[in-house]
N, C-alpha and C positions, 0 to 999 in steps of 0.2 A: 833347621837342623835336619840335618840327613840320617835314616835310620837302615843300618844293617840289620836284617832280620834272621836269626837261626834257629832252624827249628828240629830237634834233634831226638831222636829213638830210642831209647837204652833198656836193654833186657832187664826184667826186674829182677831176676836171679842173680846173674853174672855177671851184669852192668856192663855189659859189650855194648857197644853199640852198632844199632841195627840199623838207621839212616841218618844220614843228613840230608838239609835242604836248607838255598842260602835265598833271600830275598830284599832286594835294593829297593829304597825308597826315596827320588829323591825328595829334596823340601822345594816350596814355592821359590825362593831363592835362587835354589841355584837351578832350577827350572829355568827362569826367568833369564839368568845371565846365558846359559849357553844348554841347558840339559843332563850336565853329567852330573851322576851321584859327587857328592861330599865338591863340589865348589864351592859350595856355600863355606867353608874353612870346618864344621860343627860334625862331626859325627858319633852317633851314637848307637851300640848297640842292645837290641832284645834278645835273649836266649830262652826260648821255648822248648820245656823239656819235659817228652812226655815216656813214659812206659809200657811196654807189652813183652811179652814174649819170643824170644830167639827158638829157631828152628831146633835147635840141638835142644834145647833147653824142654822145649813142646814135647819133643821126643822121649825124653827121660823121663817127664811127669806122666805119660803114656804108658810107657813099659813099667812103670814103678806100681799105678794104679792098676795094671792086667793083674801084675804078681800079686796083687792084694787080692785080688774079685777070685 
């Protein structure tokens, strides 16, 4: 089984997201037959989803906490 990989950024505020990133893997299979991802007929994918902070977002929790201090 061949696995597409995604692994993805999302502002914990706004929930934009701030990257993606894609990664093929193929299986022994279709290694075997010729190299290319998903010959093997099987593909599945993982979505890796992680969070931090967007620039705009950084910014506003900045100027928010000066106004306080």
């Amino acid at each position: 089984m061949c696995v597409k990989i995604t692994d993805k950024t999302d502002c914990r505020t706004c929930e934009k997201n701030i990257s993606t990133s894609y990664a093929y893997r193929p299986c022994a299979k279709a290694l075997k037959d010729n190299g290319a991802f998903g010959d093997c007929g099987i593909i599945d994918e993982i979505v890796a989803t992680g969070y931090a902070e967007c620039k705009e977002c950084e910014e506003k929790r900045k100027k928010a906490q000066e106004g306080d201090a």
